[in-house]
C-alpha positions in Angstrom: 107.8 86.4 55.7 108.0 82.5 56.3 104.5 81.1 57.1 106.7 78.1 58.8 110.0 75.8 58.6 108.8 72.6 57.5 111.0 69.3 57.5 110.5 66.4 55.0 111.5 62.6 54.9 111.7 60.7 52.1 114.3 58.7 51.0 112.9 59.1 47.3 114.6 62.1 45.6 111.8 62.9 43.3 109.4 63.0 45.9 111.3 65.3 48.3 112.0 67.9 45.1 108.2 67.9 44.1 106.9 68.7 47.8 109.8 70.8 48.5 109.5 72.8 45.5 105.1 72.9 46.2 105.6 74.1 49.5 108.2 76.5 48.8 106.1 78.0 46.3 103.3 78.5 48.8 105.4 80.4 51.2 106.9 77.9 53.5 110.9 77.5 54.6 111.6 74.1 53.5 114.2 71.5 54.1 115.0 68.1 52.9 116.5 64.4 54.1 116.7 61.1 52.5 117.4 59.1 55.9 115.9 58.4 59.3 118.9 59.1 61.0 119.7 62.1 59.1 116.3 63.4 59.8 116.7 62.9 63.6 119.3 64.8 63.9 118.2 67.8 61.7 115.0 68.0 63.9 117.1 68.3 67.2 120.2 71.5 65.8 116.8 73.5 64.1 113.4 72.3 65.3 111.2 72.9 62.2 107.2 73.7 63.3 106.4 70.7 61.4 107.5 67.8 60.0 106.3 65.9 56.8 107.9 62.0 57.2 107.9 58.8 54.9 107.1 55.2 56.5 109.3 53.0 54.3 112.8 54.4 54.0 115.8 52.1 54.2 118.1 51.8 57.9 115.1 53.6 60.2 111.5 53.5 58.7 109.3 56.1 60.0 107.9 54.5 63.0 110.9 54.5 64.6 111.5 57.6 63.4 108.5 59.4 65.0 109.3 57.3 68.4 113.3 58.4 68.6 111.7 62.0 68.4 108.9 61.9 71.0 111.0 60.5 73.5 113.5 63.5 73.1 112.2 66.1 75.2 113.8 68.7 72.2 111.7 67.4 69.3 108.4 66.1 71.3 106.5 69.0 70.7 107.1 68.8 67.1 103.7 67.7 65.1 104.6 64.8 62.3 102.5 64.5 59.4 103.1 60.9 57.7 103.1 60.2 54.1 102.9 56.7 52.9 101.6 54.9 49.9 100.6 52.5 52.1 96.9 52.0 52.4 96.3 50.1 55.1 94.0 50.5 58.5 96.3 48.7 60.6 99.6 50.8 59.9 97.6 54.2 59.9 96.4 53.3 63.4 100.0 52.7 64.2 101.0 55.5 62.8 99.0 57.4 65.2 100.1 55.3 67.8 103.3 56.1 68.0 102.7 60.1 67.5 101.9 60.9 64.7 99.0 64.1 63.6 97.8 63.4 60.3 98.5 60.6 57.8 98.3 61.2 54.3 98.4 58.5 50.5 100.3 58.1 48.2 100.1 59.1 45.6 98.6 63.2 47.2 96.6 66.0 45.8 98.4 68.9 46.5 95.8 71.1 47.2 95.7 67.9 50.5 98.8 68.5 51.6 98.9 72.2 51.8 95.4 71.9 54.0 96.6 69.8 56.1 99.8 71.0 56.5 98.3 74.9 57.0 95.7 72.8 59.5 98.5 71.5 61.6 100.5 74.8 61.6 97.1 76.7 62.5 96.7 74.2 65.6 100.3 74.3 66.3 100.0 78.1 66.7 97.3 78.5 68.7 98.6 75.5 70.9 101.7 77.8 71.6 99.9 80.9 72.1 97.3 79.2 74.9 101.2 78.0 76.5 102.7 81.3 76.3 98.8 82.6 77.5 99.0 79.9 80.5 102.8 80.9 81.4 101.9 84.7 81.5 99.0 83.6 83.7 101.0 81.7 86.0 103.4 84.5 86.2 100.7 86.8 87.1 99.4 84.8 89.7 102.8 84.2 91.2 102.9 88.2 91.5 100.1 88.6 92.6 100.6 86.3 95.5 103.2 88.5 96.3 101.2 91.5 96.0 98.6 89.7 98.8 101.5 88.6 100.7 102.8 92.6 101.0 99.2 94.3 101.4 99.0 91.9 103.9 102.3 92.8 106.1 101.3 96.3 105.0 97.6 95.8 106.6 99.4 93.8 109.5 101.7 96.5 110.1 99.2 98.7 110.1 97.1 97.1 112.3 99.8 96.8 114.9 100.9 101.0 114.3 97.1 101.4 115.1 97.0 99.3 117.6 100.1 101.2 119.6 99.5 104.7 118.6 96.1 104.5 120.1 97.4 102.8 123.2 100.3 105.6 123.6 97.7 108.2 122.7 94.8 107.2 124.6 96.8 106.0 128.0 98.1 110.0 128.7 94.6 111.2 128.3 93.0 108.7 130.6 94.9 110.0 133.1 94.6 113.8 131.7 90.7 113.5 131.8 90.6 111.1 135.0 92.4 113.6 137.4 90.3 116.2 136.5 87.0 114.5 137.7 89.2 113.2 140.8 90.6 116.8 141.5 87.3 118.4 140.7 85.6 116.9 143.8 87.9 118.7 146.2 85.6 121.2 147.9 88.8 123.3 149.2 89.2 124.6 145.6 89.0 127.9 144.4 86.5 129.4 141.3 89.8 129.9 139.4 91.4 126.6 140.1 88.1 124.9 139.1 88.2 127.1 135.7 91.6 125.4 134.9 90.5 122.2 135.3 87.7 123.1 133.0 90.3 124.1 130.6 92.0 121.3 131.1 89.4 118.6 130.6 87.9 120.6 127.4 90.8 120.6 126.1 91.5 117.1 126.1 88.4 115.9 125.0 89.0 117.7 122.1 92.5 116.5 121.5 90.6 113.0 122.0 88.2 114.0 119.1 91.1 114.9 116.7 92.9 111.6 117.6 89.6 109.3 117.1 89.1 111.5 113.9 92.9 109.9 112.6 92.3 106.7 114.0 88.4 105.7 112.3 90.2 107.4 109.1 93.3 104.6 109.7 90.5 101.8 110.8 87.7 102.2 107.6 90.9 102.6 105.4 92.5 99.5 106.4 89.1 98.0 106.4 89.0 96.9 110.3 85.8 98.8 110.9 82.3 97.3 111.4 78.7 97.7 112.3 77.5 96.9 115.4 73.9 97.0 115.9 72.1 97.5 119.0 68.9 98.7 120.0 68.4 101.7 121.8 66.6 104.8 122.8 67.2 107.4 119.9 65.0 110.1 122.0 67.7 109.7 125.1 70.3 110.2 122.3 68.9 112.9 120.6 68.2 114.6 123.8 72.1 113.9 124.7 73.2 116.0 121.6 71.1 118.9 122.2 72.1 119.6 126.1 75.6 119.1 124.5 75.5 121.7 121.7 73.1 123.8 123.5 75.7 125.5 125.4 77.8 126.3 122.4 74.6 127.8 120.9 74.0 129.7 123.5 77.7 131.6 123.8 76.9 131.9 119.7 74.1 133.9 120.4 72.4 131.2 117.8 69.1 129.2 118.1 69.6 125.6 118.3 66.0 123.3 117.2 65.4 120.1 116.9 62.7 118.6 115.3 61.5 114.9 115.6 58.7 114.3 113.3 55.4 112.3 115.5 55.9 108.8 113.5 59.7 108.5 114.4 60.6 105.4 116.7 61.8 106.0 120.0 63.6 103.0 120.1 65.6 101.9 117.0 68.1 99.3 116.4 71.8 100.3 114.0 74.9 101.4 115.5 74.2 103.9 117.8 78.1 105.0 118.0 78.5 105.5 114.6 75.1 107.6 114.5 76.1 109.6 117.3 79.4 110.6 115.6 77.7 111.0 112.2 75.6 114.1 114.2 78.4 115.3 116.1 80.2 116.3 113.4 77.7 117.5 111.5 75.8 119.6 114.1 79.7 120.6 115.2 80.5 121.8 111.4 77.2 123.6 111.6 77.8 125.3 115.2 81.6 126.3 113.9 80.4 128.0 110.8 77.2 129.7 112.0 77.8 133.4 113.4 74.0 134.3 113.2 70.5 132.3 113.0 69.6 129.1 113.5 70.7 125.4 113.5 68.0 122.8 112.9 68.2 119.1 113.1 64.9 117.3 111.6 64.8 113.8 112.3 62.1 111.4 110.0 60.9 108.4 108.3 62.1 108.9 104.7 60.0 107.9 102.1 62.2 107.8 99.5 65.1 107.4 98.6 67.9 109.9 98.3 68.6 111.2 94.3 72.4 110.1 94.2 71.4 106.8 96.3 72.8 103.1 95.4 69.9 101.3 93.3 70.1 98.5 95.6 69.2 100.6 98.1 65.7 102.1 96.6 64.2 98.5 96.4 60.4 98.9 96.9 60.7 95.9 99.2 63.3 97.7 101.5 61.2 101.2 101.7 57.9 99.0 102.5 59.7 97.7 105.3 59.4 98.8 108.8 61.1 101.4 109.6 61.9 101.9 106.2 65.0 104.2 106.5 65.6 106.9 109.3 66.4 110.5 107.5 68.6 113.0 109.4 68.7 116.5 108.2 71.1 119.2 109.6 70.5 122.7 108.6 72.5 125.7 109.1 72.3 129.7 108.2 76.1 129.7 108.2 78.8 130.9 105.5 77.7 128.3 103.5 79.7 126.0 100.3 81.2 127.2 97.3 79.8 125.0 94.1 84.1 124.4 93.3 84.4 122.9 97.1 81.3 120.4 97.3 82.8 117.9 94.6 85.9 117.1 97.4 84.5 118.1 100.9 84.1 114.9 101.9 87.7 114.1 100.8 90.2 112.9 103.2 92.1 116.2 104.8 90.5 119.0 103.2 89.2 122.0 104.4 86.9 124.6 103.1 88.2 127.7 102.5 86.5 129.1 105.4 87.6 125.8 107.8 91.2 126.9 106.6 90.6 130.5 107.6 89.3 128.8 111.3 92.3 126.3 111.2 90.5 124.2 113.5 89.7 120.2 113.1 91.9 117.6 110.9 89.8 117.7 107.6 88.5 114.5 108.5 84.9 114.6 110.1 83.0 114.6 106.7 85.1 111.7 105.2 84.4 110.0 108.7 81.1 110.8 108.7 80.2 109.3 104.6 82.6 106.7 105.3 79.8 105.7 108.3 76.7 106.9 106.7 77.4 104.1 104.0 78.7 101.1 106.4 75.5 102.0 108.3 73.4 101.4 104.5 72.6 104.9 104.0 73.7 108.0 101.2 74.7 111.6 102.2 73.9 114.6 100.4 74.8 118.3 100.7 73.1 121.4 99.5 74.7 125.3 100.2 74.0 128.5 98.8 77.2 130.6 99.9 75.9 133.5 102.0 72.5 131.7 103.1 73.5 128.0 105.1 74.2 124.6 104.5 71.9 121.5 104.5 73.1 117.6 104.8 71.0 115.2 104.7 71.8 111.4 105.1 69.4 108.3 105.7 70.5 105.3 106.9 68.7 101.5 107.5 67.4 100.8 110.4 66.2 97.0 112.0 62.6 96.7 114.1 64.0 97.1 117.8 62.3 95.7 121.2 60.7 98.3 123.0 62.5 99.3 126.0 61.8 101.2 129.4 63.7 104.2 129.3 66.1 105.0 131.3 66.2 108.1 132.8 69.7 110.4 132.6 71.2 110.3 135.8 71.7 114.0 137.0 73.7 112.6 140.5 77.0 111.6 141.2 78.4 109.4 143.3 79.4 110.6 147.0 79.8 107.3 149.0 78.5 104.0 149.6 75.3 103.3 151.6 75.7 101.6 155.2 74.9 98.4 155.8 76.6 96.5 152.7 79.2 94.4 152.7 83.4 95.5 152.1 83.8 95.4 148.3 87.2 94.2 147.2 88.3 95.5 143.3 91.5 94.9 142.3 92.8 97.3 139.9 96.0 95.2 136.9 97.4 97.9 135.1 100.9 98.2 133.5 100.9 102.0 133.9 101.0 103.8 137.5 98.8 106.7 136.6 96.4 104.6 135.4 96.2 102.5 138.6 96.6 105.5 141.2 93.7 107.2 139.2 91.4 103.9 139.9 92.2 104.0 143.3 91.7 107.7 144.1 88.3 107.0 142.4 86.8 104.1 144.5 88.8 104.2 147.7 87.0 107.7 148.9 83.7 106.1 147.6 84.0 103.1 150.0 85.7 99.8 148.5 88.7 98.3 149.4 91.1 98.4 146.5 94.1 96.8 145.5 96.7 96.9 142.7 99.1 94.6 140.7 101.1 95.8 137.8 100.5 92.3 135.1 98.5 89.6 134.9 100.8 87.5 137.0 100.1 89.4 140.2 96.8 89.7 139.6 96.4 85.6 139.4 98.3 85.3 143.0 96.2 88.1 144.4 93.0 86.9 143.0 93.9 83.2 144.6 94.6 85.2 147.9 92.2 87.9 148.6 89.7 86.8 146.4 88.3 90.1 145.3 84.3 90.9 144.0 85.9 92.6 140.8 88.8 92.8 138.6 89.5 96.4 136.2 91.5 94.5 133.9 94.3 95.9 131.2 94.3 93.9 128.1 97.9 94.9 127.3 100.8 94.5 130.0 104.3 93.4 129.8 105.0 89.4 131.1 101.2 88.4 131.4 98.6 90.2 129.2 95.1 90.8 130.7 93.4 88.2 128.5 95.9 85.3 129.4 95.5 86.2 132.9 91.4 86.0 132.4 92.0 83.1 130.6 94.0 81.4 133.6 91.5 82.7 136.6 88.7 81.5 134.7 90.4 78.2 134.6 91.2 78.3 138.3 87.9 79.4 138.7 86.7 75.8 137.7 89.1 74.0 139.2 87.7 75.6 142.4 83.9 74.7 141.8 84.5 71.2 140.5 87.0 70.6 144.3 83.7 71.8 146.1 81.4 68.7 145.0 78.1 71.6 146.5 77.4 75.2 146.1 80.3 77.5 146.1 81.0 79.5 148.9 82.5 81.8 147.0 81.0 84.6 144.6 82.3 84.7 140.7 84.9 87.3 140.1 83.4 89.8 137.6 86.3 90.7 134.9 86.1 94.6 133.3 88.4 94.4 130.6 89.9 97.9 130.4 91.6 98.5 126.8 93.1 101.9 125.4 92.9 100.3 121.9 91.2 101.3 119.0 89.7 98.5 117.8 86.6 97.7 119.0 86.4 94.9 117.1 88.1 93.0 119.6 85.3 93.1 121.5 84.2 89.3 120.7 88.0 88.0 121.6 87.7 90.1 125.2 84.9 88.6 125.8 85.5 85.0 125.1 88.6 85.2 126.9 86.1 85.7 130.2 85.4 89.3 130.8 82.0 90.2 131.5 82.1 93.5 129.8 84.7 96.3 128.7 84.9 100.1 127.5 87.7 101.9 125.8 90.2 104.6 128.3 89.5 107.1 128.7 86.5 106.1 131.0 84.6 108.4 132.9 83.7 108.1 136.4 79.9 107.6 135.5 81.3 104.6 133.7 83.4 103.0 136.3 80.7 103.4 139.2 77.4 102.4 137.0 79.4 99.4 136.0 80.6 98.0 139.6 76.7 98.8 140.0 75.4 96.6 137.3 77.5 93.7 138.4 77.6 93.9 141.8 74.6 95.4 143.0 76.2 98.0 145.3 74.4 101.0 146.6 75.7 104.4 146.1 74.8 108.1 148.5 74.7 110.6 145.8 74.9 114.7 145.4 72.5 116.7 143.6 74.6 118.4 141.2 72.4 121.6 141.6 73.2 121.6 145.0 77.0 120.3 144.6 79.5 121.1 142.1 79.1 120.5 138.3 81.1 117.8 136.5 83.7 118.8 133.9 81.8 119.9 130.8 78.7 120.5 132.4 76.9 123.8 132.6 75.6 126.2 135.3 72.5 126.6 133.6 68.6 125.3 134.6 68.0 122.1 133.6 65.2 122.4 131.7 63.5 119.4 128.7 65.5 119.1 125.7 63.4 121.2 122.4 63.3 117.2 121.5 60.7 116.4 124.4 58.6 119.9 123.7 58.5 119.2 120.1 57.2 116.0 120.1 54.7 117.3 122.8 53.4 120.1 121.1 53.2 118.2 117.8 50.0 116.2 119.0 48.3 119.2 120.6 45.5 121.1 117.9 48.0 123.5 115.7 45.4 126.5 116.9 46.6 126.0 120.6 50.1 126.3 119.6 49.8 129.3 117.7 48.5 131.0 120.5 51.2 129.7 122.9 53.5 131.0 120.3 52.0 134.6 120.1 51.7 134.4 123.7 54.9 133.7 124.5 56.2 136.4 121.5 54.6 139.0 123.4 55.5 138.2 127.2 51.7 137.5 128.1 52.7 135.2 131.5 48.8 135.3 132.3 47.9 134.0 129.1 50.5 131.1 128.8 49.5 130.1 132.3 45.9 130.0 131.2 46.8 127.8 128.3 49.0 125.5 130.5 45.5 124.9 132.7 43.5 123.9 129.4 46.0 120.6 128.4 44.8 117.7 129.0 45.6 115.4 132.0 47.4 113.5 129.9 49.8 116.1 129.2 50.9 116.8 132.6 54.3 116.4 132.1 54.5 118.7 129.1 52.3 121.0 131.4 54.8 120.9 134.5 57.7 121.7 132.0 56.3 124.4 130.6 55.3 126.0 133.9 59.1 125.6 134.6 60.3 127.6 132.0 57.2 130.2 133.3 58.7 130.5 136.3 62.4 130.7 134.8 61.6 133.3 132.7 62.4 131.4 130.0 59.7 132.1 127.3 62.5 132.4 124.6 62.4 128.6 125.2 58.7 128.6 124.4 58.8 130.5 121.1 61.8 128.7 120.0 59.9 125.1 120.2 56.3 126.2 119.6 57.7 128.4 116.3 59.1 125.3 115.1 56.4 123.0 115.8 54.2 125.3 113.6 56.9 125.3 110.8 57.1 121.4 110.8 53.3 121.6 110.5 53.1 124.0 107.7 55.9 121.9 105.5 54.0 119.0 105.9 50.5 120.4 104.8 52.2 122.5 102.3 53.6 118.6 101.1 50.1 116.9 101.8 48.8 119.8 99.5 51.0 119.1 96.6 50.6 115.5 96.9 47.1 115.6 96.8 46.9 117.9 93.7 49.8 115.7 91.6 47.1 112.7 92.9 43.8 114.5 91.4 45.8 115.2 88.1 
């Protein structure tokens, strides 16, 4: 194999033979010419990798030679190596000038020549190879622009399929779930009609769970999902969950407990959605696959890390913080894992084998629920023993939080307006009939004076002529969108003021933007446009009438829901403190008391119970009052349930306090 095609110049025959027959011998292809011109043309019909040239040669010395080649875009590239017995600085400076690599004298060592030849070869190769290098480059680049370009549509595309599917989905239940809390006020109806309506609005809010299931899957997978933080009452959450899964418990036949360990916040501050939906699922998955037993959710401050846990997320620094992490445990006596179906249960879409056998869900409330767990800055974890239960565990970062008055859960609803207020005016822009009739059979009973307008271009002339207190705004209708038309009354709005040249005489519109999208993220572009607030259809009736509250001030006349009828959902049942409030109670009380409450209560001794009530403290009158209510409900179930767990918590932590103490003495 050729280690290159060399050219050589010289118009001196013995010369050209010796070098050619030298360089031959070393392994190179070599060719010959006597002339400038002759030499030109050679280089241009088979461009040699290198070419040896002589400086005084009759016609065309070598100079010109070397320039009539690098100005031919053919032969530029081509490295030229002079050889001259002349001596001189000035024509070696020259030579470079006009292109040349190397120079070398007359009369040559050959052992010179074939180094600097194999030099210029060796530079001349690895000059090619960083061009090809550079050309691949660019031609990766270029493809991979393309390749951004297309996941780009794709994610655009996908955004917008997102965007419509949760519109087309979500618009059809608003008015599913709406009706029902409209119908369900009619005192005329029957037991059985009011059954169906029950059926009815169960059974689209769980068609609403499957369809937010596909659509967080579709949002964390084309990354369009983020945290939003918040501070809030984690008690009032917690409390939330457990009247909710309390009644499927209870047709179970299955104990439900909750446990909140003393030290843990009331208020916290993370992403209190995302949390919420984290437990759902889980306590859902344990409720689902639990025949017999109990369910227990323990809620703590984690003091280290999880074992499988990022590194970055067992800094020293970060569990020194306060709080340091938040641990949620959920812990079932169900049918358990198999070992073979932990390494993919939190995979996209599958099912255990006994989820299959149930053929309820989408497969996606695990992967949903990791997928949150980490955006939230935490790690999940399952342990099973098939036959025996389930526990996952997950901790996730929380921020110090404000401390906040608690709000107590309202158990009224809404029958009219109080007298003496003024005529409220909402106007009511929706694209979609149901959705506007089902606004207007909501307030209009209640008291306010409602109007409709089917784009934002109606609403803007109605808003300029009846001036109304509050606008129930679609973001997404046909010839005027709701957040152009915000855009424009906001405008109008200051037009107005600045006309007045004093105080308005006129209040400013409040704008609830009402969006059946699933993005929440669009929250910052609904506000800027002008809205004061906005929630996701389907809405609730709670939702609509606390929020004309809020911004408004109105007054409402409300019904006991003990003494009227119960809301979709809700239960016949007493409404007595969550095990949440009882646990925390009982937690601080001496654990001797609360082993006789226990054994009290185990053996249906009413006289004793009611003589350990009297002993609490002032300070514990609320806990005393509710446990007097269960007393007098017959309820002491209730009362072993939350003192039994109580003394479990206890014993777990002194059996851990023991341990730690010894591993400490060692």
């Amino acid at each position: 194999m050729s280690k290159g095609n060399l050219l050589i110049v010289d118009d001196t025959p013995e010369n050209l033979q010796v070098l050619s027959a030298t360089l031959s011998d070393q392994g190179y292809q070599v060719r010959g010419v006597v002339k400038g011109k002759m030499a030109i043309r050679a280089a241009k019909s088979a461009q040699p990798d290198l070419i040896l040239l002589d400086i005084r040669m009759p016609e065309m010395d070598g100079y010109t030679v070397c320039e009539h080649l690098k100005a031919d875009p053919d032969t530029c590239g081509i490295p030229v190596i002079f050889i001259s017995a002349i001596d001189d600085v000035l024509d070696k400076v020259k030579a470079f000038r006009v292109g040349g690599v190397d120079y070398i004298t007359k009369p040559f060592q050959v052992e010179e020549v074939l180094a600097r030849v194999e030099h210029q070869l060796t530079i001349r190769r690895l000059s090619q190879q960083l061009s090809d290098r550079n050309q691949k480059l660019e031609q990766e680049i270029q493809e991979r622009r393309k390749a951004e370009k297309a996941a780009a549509a794709a994610s655009k595309a996908k955004s917008e399929f997102l965007a419509n599917m949760s519109h087309e989905l979500r618009t059809p239940l608003n008015s599913i779930l709406g009706f029902t809390q409209v119908m369900i006020r009619d005192l005329k109806l029957t037991p059985e009609q009011r059954e169906y309506l029950g059926i009815i609005n169960r059974s689209g809010e769980h068609l609403l769970d499957l369809i937010n299931d596909v659509l967080d899957l579709s949002k964390i997978e084309a990354g369009i999902i983020s945290l939003y933080e918040s501070s809030f009452d984690l008690y009032r959450l917690l409390d939330n969950l457990e009247e909710m899964f309390q009644i499927k418990a209870e047709q179970k036949k299955i104990n439900l407990v909750f446990l909140i360990a003393p030290n843990v916040p009331q208020t916290i501050k993370t992403d209190a959605k995302k949390l919420r939906v984290c437990l759902i699922n889980l306590l859902g998955n344990a409720i689902k696959f639990t025949e017999q037993g109990t369910i227990t959710l323990r809620v703590n401050l984690a003091t280290e890390a999880l074992i499988d846990q990022n590194p970055s997320d067992t800094d020293s620094s970060l569990l020194s913080a306060f709080p340091p992490r938040l641990r949620f445990e959920v812990e079932d006596t169900g049918a358990g894992i198999s070992p073979a179906e932990i390494d993919h249960l939190f995979d996209a879409f599958v099912q255990t084998e006994t989820g299959q056998k149930m053929a309820e869900g989408t497969g996606l409330g695990l992967t949903i629920t990791r997928k949150f767990v980490q955006l939230m800055g935490g790690t999940i974890t399952v342990n099973s023993v098939v036959g025996k239960g389930t526990i996952f565990r997950f901790d996730i970062k929380i921020s110090p939080a404000e401390v906040s008055p608690v709000t107590p859960q309202s158990s009224q609803r809404v029958l009219c307006l109080e007298t003496n207020q003024p005529i409220y005016r909402i106007l009511v822009v929706d694209d979609t009939p149901e959705n506007r009739l089902l606004l207007i059979k909501l307030l209009e009973p209640i008291g306010f004076e409602v109007r409709e307008a089917v784009n934002g271009m109606e609403a803007v002339a109605l808003w300029e002529s009846w001036q109304p207190h509050l606008i129930f705004m679609d973001t997404r209708m046909p010839m005027m969108d709701g957040l152009e038309a915000t855009r424009r009354l906001r405008i109008k709005e200051k037009e107005r003021l600045s006309k007045l040249n004093s105080a308005p005489d006129f209040p400013r519109t409040i704008i609830i933007a009402l969006t059946a999208s699933a993005f929440e993220e669009r929250r910052e572009e609904i506000l800027a446009a002008g809205s004061e607030d906005f929630f996701r259809k389907p809405f609730t009736e709670e939702q609509i009438f606390d929020t004309i509250a809020h911004y408004l001030g109105v007054r409402y006349r409300y019904e006991e829901l003990s003494e009227g009828l119960p809301l979709p959902g809700s239960s016949y049942r007493i409404q007595e403190k969550p095990d949440s409030f009882f646990c925390s109670e009982l937690a601080s009380l001496p654990s001797a008391w609360v082993t006789e409450l226990a054994q009290a209560a185990n053996q249906l001794d009413e006289a004793m119970i009611a003589q350990l009530i009297q002993e609490l403290p002032t300070e514990k009158a609320d806990l005393a009052k509710a446990l007097t209510d269960l007393l007098h409900n017959f309820r002491l179930d209730i009362i072993v349930r939350v003192s039994q767990a109580v003394i479990n918590y206890k014993d777990e932590s002194d059996a851990k306090s023991t341990i730690i103490n010894s591993i400490e003495k060692r």
